[in-house]
N, C-alpha and C positions, 0 to 999 in steps of 0.2 A: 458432465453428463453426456455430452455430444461424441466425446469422444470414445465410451464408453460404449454408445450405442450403436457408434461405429466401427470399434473392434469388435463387437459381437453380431453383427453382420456379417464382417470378414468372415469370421471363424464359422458361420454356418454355412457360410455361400460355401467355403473352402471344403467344408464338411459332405455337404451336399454334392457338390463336383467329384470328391473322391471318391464317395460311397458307391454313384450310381454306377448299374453297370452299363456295360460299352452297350449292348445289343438296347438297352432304353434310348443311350443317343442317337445308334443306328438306324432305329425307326424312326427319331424326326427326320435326320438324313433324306429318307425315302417318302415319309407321306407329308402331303404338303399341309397341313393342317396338323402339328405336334399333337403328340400327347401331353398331358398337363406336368409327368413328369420328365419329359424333353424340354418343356418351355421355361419349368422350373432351373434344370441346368443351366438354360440357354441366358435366363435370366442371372444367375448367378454369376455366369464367363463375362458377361458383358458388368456387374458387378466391379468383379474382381479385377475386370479391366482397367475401370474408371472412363464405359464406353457410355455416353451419354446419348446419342439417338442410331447406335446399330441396331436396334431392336425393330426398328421401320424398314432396313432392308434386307 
């Protein structure tokens, strides 16, 4: 079941990353305070990564 649950994280993070468009990332880029679907990404790369506390810096 774990793993399960894990491949199907992958596949949305991975979903999510490719779908959004560039000009949604672009504006976290620029304002310091994301929008929920920048942090969404941002949450996903780091995901995808297997980045455990990039999200603090």
């Amino acid at each position: 079941m774990a793993n399960t649950a894990a491949a199907d994280l992958k596949a949305l993070c991975e979903t999510v990353v490719r779908h959004t468009p560039t000009t949604t990332v672009a504006a976290f880029i620029t304002d310091q305070v994301p929008e929920p679907r920048s942090a969404l990404v941002l949450a996903c790369a780091l995901q995808l990564t297997d980045t455990d506390d990039g999200a603090r810096f």
